[in-house]
mmCIF file of the N, C-alpha and C atoms, coordinates in Angstrom:
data_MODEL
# 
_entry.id   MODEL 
# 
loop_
_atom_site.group_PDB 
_atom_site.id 
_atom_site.type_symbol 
_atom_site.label_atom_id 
_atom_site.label_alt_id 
_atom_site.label_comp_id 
_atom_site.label_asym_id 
_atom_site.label_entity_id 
_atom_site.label_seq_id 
_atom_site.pdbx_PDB_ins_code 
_atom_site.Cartn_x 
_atom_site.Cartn_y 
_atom_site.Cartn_z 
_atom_site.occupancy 
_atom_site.B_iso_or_equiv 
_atom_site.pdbx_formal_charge 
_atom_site.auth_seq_id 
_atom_site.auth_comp_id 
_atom_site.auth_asym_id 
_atom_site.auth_atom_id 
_atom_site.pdbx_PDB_model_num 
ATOM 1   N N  . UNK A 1 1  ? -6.759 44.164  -30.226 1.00 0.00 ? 1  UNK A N  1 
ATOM 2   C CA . UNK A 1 1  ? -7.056 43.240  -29.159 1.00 0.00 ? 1  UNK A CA 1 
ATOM 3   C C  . UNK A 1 1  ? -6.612 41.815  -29.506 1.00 0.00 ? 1  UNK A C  1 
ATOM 4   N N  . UNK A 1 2  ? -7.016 40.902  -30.624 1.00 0.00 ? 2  UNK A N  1 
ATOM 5   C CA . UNK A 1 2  ? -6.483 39.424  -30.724 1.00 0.00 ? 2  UNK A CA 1 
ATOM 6   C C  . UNK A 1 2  ? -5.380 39.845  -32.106 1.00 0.00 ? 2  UNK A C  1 
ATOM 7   N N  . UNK A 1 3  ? -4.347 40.630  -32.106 1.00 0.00 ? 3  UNK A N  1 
ATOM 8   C CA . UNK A 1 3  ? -3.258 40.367  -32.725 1.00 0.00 ? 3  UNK A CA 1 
ATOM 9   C C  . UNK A 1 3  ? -2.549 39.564  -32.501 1.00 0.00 ? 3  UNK A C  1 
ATOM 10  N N  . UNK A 1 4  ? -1.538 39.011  -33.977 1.00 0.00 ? 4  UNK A N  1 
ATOM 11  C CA . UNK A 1 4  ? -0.764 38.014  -33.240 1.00 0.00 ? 4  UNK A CA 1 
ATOM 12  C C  . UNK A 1 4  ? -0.075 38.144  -31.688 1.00 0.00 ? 4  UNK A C  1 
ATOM 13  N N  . UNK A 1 5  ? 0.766  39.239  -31.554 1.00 0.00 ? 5  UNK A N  1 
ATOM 14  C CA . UNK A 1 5  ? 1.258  39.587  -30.180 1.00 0.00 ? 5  UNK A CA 1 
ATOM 15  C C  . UNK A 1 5  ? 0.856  39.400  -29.194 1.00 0.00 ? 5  UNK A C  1 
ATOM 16  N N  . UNK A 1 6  ? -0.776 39.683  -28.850 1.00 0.00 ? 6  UNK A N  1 
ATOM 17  C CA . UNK A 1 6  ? -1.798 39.648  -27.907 1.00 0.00 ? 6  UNK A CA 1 
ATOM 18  C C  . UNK A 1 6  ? -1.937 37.861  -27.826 1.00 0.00 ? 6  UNK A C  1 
ATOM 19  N N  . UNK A 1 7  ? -2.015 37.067  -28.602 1.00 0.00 ? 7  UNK A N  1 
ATOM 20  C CA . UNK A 1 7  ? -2.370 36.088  -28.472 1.00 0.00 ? 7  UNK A CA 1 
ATOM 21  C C  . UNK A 1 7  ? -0.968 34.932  -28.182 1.00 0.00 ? 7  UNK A C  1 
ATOM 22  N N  . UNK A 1 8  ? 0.348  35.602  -28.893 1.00 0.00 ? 8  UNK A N  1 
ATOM 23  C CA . UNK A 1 8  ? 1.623  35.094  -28.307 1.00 0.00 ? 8  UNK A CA 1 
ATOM 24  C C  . UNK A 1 8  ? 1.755  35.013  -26.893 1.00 0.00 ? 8  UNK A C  1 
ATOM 25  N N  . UNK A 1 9  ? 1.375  36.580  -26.367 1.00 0.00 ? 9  UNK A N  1 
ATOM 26  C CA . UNK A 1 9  ? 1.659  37.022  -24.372 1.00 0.00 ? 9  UNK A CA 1 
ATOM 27  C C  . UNK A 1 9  ? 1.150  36.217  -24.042 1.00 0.00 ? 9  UNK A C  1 
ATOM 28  N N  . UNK A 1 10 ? -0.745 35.486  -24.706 1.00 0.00 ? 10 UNK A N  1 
ATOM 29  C CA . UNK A 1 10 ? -1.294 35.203  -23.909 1.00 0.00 ? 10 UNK A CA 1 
ATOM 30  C C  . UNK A 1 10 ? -1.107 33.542  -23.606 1.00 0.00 ? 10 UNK A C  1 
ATOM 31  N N  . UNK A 1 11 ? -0.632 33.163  -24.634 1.00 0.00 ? 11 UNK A N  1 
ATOM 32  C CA . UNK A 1 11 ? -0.482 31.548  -24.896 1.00 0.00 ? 11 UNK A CA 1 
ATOM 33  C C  . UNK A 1 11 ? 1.048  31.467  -24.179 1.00 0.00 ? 11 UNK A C  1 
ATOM 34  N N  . UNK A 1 12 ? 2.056  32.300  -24.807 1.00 0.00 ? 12 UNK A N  1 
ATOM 35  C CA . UNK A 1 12 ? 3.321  31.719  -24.266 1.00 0.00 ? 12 UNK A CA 1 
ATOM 36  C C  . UNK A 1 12 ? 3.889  31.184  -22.760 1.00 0.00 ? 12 UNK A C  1 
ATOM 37  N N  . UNK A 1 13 ? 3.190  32.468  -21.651 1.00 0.00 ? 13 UNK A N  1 
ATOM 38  C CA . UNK A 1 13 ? 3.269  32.133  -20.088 1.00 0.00 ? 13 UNK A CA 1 
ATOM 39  C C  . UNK A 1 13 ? 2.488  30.860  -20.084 1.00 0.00 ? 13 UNK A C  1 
ATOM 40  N N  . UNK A 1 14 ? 1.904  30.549  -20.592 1.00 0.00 ? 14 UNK A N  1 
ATOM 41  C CA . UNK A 1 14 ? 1.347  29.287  -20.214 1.00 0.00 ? 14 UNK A CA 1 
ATOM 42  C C  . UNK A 1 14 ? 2.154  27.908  -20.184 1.00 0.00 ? 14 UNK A C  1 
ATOM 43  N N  . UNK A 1 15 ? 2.382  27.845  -21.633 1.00 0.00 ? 15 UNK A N  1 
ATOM 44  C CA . UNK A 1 15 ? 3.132  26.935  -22.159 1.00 0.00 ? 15 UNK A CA 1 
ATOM 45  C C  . UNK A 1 15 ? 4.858  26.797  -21.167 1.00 0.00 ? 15 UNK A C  1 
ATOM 46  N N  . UNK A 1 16 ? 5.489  28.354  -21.327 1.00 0.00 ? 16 UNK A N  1 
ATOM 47  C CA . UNK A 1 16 ? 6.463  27.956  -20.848 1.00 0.00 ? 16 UNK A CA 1 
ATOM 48  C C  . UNK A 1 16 ? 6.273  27.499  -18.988 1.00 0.00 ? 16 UNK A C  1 
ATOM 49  N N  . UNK A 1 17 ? 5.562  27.843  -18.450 1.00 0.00 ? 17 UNK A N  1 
ATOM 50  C CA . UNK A 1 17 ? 5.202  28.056  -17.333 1.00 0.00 ? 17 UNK A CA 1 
ATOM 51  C C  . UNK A 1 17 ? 5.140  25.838  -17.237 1.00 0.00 ? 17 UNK A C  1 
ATOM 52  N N  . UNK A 1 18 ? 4.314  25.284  -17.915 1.00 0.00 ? 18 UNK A N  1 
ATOM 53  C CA . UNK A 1 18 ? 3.820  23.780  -17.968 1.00 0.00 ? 18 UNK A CA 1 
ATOM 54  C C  . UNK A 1 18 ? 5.369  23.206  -18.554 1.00 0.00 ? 18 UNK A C  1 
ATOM 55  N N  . UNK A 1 19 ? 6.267  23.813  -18.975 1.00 0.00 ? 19 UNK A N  1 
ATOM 56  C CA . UNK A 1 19 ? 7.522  23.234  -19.676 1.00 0.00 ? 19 UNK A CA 1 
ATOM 57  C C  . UNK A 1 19 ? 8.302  23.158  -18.268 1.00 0.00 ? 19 UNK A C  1 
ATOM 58  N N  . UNK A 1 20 ? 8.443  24.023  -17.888 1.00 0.00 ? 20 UNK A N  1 
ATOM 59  C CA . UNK A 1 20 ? 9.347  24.687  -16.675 1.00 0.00 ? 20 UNK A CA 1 
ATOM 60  C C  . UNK A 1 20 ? 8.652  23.966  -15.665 1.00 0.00 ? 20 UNK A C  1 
ATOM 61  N N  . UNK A 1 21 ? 7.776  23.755  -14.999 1.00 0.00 ? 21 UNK A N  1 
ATOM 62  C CA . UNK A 1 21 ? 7.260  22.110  -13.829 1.00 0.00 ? 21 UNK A CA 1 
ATOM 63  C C  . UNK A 1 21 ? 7.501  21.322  -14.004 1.00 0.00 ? 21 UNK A C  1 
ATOM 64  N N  . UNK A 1 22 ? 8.065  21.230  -15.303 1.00 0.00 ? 22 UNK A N  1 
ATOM 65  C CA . UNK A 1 22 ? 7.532  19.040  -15.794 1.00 0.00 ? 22 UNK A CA 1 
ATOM 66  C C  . UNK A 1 22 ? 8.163  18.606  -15.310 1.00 0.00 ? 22 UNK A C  1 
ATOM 67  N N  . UNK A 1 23 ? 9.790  18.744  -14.505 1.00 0.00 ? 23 UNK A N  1 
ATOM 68  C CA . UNK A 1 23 ? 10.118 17.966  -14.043 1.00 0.00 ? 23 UNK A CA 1 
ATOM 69  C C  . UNK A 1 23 ? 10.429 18.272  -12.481 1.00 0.00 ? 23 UNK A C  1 
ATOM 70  N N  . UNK A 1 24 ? 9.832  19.282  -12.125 1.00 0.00 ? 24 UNK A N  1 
ATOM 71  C CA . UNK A 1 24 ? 9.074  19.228  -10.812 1.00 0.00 ? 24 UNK A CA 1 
ATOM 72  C C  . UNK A 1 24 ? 7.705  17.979  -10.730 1.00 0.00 ? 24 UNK A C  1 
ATOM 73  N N  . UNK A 1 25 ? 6.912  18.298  -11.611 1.00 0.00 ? 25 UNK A N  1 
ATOM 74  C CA . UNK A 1 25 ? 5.970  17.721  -11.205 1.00 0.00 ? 25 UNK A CA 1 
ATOM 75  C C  . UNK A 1 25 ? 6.023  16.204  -11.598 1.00 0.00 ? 25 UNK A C  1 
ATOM 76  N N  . UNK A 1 26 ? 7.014  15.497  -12.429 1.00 0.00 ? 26 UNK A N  1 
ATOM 77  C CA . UNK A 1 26 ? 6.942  14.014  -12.175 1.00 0.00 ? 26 UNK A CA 1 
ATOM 78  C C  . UNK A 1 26 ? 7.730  13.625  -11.417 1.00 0.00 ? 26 UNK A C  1 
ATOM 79  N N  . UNK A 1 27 ? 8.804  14.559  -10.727 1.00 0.00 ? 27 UNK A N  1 
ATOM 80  C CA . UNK A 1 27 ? 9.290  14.046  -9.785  1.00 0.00 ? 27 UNK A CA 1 
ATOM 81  C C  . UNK A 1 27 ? 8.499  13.910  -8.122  1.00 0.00 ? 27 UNK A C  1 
ATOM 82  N N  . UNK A 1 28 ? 7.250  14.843  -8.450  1.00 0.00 ? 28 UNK A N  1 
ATOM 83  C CA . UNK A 1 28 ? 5.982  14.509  -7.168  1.00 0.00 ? 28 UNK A CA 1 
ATOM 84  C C  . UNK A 1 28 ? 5.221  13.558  -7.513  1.00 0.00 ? 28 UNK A C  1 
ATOM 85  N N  . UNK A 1 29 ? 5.336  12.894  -8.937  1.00 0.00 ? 29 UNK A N  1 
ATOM 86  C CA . UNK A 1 29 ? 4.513  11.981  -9.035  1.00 0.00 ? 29 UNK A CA 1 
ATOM 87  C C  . UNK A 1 29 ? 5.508  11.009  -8.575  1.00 0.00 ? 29 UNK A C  1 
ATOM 88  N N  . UNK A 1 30 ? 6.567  10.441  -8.842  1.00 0.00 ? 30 UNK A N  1 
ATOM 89  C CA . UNK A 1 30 ? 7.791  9.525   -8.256  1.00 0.00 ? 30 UNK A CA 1 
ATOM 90  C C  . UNK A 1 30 ? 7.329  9.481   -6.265  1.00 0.00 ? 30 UNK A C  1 
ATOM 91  N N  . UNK A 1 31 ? 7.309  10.644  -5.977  1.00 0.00 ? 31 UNK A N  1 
ATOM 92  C CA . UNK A 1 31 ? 7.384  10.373  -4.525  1.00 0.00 ? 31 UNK A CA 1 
ATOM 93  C C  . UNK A 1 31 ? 6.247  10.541  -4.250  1.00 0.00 ? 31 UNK A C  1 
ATOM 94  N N  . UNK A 1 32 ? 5.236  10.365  -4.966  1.00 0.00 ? 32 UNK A N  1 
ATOM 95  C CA . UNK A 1 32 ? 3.708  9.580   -4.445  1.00 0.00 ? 32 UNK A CA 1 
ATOM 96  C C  . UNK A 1 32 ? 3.771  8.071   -4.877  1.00 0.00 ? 32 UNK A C  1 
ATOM 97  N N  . UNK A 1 33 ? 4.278  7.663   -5.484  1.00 0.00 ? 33 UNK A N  1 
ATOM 98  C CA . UNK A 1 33 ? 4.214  6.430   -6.246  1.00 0.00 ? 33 UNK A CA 1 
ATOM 99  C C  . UNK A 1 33 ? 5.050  5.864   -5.153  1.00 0.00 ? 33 UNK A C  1 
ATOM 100 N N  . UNK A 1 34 ? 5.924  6.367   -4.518  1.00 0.00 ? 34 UNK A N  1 
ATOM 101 C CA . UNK A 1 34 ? 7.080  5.473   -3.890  1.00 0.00 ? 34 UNK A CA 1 
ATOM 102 C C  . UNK A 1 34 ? 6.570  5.752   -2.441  1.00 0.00 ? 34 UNK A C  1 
ATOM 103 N N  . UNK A 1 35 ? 5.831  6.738   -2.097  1.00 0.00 ? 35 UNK A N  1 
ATOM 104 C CA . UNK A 1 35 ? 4.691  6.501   -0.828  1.00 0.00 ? 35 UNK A CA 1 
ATOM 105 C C  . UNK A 1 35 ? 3.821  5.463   -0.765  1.00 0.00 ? 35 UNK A C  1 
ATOM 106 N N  . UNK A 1 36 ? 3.281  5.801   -2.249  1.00 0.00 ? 36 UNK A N  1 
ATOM 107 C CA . UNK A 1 36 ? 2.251  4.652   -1.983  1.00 0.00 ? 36 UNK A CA 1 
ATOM 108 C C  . UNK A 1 36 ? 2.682  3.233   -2.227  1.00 0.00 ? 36 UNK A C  1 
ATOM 109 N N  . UNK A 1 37 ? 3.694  2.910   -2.744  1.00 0.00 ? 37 UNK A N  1 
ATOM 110 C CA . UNK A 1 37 ? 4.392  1.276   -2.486  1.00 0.00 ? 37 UNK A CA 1 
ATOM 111 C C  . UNK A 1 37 ? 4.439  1.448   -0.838  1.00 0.00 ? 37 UNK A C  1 
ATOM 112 N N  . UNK A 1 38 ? 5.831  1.940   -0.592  1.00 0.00 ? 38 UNK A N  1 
ATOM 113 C CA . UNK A 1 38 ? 5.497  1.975   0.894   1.00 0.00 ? 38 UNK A CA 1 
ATOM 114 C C  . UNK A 1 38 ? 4.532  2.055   2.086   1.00 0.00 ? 38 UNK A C  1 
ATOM 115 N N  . UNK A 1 39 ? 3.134  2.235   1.817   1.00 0.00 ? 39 UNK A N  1 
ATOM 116 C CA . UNK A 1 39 ? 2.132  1.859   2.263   1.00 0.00 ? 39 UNK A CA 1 
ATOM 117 C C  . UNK A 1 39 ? 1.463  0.752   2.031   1.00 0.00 ? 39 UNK A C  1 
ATOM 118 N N  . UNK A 1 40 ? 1.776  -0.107  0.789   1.00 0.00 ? 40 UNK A N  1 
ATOM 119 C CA . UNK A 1 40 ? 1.090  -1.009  0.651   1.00 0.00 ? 40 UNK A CA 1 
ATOM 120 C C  . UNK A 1 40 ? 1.857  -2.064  0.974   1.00 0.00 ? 40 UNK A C  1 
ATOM 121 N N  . UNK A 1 41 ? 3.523  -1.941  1.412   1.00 0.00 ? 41 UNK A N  1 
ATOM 122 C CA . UNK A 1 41 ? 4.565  -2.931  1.632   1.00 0.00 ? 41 UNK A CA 1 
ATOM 123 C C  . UNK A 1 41 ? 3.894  -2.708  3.257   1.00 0.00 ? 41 UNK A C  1 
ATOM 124 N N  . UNK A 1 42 ? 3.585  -1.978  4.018   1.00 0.00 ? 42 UNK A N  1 
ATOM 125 C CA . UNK A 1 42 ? 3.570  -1.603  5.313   1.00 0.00 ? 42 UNK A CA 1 
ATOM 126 C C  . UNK A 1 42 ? 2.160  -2.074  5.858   1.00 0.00 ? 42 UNK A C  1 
ATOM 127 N N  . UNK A 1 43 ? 1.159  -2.274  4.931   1.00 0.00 ? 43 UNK A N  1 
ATOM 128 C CA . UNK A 1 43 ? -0.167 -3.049  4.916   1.00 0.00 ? 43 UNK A CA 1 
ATOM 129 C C  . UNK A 1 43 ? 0.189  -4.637  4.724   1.00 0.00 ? 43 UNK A C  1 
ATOM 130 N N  . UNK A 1 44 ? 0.902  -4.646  3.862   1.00 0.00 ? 44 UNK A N  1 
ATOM 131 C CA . UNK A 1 44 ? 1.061  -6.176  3.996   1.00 0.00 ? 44 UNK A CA 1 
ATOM 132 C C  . UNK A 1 44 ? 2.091  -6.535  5.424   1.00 0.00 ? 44 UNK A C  1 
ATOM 133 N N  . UNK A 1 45 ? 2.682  -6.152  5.477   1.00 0.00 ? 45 UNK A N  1 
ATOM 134 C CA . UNK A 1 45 ? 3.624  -6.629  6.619   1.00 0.00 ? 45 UNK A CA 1 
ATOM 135 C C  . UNK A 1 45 ? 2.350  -6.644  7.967   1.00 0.00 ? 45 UNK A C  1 
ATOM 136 N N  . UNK A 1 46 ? 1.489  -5.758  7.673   1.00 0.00 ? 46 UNK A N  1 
ATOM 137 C CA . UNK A 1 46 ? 1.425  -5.298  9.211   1.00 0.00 ? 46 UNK A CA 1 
ATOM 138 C C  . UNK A 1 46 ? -0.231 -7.283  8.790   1.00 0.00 ? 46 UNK A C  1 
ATOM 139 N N  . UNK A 1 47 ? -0.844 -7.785  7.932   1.00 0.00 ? 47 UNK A N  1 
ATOM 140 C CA . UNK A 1 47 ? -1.788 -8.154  7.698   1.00 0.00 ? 47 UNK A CA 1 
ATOM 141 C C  . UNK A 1 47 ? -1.143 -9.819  7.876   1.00 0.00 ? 47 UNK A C  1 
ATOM 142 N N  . UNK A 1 48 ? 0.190  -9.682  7.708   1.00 0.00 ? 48 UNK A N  1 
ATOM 143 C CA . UNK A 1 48 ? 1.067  -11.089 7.569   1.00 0.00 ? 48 UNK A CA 1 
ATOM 144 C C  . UNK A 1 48 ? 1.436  -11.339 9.030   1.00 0.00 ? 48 UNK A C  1 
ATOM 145 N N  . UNK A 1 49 ? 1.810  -10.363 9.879   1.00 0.00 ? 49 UNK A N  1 
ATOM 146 C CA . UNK A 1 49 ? 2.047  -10.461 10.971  1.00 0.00 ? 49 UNK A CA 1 
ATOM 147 C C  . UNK A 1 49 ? 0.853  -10.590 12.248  1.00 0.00 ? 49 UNK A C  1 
ATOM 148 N N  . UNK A 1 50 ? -0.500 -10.296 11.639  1.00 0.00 ? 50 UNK A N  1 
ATOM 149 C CA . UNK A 1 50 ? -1.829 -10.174 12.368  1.00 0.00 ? 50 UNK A CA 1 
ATOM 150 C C  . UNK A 1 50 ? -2.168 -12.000 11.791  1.00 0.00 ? 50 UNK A C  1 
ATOM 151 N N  . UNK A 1 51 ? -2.010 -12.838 10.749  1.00 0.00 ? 51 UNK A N  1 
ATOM 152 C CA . UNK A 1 51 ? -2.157 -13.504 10.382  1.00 0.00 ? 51 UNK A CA 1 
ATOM 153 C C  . UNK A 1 51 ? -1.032 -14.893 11.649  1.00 0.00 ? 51 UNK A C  1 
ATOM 154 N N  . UNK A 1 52 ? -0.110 -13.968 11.468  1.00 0.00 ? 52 UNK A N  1 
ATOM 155 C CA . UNK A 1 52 ? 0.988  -15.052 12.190  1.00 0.00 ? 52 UNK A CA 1 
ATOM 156 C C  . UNK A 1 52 ? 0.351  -14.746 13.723  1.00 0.00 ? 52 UNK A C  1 
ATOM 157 N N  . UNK A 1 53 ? 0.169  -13.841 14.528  1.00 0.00 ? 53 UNK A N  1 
ATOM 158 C CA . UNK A 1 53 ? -0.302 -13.635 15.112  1.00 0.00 ? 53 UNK A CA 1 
ATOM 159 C C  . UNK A 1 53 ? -1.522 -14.330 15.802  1.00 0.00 ? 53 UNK A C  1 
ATOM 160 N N  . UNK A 1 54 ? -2.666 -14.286 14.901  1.00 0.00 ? 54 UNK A N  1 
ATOM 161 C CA . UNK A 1 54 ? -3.611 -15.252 15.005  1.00 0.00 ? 54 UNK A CA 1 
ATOM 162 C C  . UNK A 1 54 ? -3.238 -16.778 15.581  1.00 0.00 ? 54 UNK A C  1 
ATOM 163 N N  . UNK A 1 55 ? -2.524 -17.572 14.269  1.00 0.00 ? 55 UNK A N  1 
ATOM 164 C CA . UNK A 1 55 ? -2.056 -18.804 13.771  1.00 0.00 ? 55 UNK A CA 1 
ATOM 165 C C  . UNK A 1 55 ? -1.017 -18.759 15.963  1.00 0.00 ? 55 UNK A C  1 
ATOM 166 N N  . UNK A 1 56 ? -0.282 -18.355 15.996  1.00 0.00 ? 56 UNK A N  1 
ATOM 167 C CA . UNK A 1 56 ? 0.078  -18.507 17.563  1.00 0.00 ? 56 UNK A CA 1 
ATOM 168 C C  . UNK A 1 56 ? -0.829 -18.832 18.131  1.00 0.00 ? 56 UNK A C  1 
ATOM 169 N N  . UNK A 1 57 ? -1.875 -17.602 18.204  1.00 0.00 ? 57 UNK A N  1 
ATOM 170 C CA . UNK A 1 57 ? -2.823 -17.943 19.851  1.00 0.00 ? 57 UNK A CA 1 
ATOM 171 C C  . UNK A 1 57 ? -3.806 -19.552 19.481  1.00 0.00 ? 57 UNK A C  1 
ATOM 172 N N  . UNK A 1 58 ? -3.867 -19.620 18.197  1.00 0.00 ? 58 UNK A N  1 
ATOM 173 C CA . UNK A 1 58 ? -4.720 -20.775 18.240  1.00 0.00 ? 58 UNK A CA 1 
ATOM 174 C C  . UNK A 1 58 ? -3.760 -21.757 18.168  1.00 0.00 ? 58 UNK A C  1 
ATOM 175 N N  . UNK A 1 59 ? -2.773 -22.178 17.784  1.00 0.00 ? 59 UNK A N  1 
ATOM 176 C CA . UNK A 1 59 ? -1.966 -23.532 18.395  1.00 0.00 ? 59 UNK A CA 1 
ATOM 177 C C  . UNK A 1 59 ? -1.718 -22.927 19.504  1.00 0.00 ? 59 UNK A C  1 
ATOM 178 N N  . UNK A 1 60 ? -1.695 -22.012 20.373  1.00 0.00 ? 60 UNK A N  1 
ATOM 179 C CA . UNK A 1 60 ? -1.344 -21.779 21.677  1.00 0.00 ? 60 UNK A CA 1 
ATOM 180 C C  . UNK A 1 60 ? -3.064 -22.654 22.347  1.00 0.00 ? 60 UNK A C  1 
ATOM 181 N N  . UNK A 1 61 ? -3.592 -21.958 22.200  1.00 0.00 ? 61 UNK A N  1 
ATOM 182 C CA . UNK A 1 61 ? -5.094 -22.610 22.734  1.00 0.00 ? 61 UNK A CA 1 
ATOM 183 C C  . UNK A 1 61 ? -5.369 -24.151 22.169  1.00 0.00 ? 61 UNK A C  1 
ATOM 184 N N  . UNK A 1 62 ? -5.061 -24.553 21.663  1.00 0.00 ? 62 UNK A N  1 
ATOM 185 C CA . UNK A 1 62 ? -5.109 -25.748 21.224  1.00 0.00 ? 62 UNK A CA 1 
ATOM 186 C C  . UNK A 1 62 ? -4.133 -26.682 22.296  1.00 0.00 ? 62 UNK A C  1 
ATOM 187 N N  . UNK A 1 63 ? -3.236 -26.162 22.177  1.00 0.00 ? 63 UNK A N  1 
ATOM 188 C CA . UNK A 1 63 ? -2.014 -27.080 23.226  1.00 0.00 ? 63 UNK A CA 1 
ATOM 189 C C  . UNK A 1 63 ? -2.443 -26.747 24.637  1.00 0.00 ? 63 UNK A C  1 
ATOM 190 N N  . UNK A 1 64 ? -2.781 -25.620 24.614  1.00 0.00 ? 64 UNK A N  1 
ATOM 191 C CA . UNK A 1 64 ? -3.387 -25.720 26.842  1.00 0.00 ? 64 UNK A CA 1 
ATOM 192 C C  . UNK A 1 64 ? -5.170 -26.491 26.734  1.00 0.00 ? 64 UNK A C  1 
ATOM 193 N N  . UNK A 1 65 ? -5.829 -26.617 25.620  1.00 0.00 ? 65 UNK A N  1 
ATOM 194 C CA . UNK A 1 65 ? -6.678 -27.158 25.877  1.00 0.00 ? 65 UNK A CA 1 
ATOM 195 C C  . UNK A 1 65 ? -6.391 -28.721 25.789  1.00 0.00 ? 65 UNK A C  1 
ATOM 196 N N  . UNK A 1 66 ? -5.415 -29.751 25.046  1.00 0.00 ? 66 UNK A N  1 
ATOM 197 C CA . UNK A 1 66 ? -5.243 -31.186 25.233  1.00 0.00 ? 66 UNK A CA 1 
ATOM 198 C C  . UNK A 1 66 ? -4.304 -31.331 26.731  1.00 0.00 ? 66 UNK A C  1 
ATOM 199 N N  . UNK A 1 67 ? -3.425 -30.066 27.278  1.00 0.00 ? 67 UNK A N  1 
ATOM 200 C CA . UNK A 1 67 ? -2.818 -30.241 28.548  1.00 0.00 ? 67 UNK A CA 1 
ATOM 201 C C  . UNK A 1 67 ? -4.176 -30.252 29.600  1.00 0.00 ? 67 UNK A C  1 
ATOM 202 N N  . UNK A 1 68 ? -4.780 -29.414 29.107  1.00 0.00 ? 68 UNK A N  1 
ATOM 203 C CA . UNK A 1 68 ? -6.295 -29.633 30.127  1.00 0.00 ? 68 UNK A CA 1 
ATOM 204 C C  . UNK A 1 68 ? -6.934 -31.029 30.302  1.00 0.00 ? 68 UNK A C  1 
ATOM 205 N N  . UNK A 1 69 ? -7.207 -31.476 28.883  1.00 0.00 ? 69 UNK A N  1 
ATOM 206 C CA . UNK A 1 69 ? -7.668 -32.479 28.999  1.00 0.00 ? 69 UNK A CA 1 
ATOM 207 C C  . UNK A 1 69 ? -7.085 -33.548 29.859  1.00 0.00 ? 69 UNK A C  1 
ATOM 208 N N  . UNK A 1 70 ? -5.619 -33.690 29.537  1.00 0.00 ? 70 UNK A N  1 
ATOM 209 C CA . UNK A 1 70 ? -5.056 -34.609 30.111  1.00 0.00 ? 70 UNK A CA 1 
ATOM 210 C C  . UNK A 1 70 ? -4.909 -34.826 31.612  1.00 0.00 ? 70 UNK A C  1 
ATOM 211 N N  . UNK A 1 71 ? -5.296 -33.631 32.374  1.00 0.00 ? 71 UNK A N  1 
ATOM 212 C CA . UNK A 1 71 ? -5.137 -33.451 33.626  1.00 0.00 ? 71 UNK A CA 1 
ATOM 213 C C  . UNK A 1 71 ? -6.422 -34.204 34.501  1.00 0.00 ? 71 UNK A C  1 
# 
């Protein structure tokens, strides 16, 4: 039962099995990493543009409220 042989079968699929992904699997870590930049480039854009956004309507409201006044 735990002869060397028995314990080669049982270790080797493993090992080669984790050799043989590795570069499957950091290349899924690459295109999570490069998702998740791209989400956080796509959060900022969208937080810069809600910012600029803002910054409009209030010099917008600012300028029809001194045209008000003036009237």
């Amino acid at each position: 039962m735990f002869t060397p042989q028995s314990v080669a079968h049982k270790v080797g699929p493993s090992l080669t099995w984790n050799i043989l992904n590795f570069g499957r699997i950091r290349n899924k870590i690459h295109a999570q990493e490069a998702r998740f930049e791209q989400a956080v480039r796509r959060y900022r854009t969208t937080v810069l543009t809600a910012a600029e956004e803002v910054e409009n309507a209030l010099a917008s409201y600012m300028l029809e409220r001194e045209r008000s006044k003036s009237l």
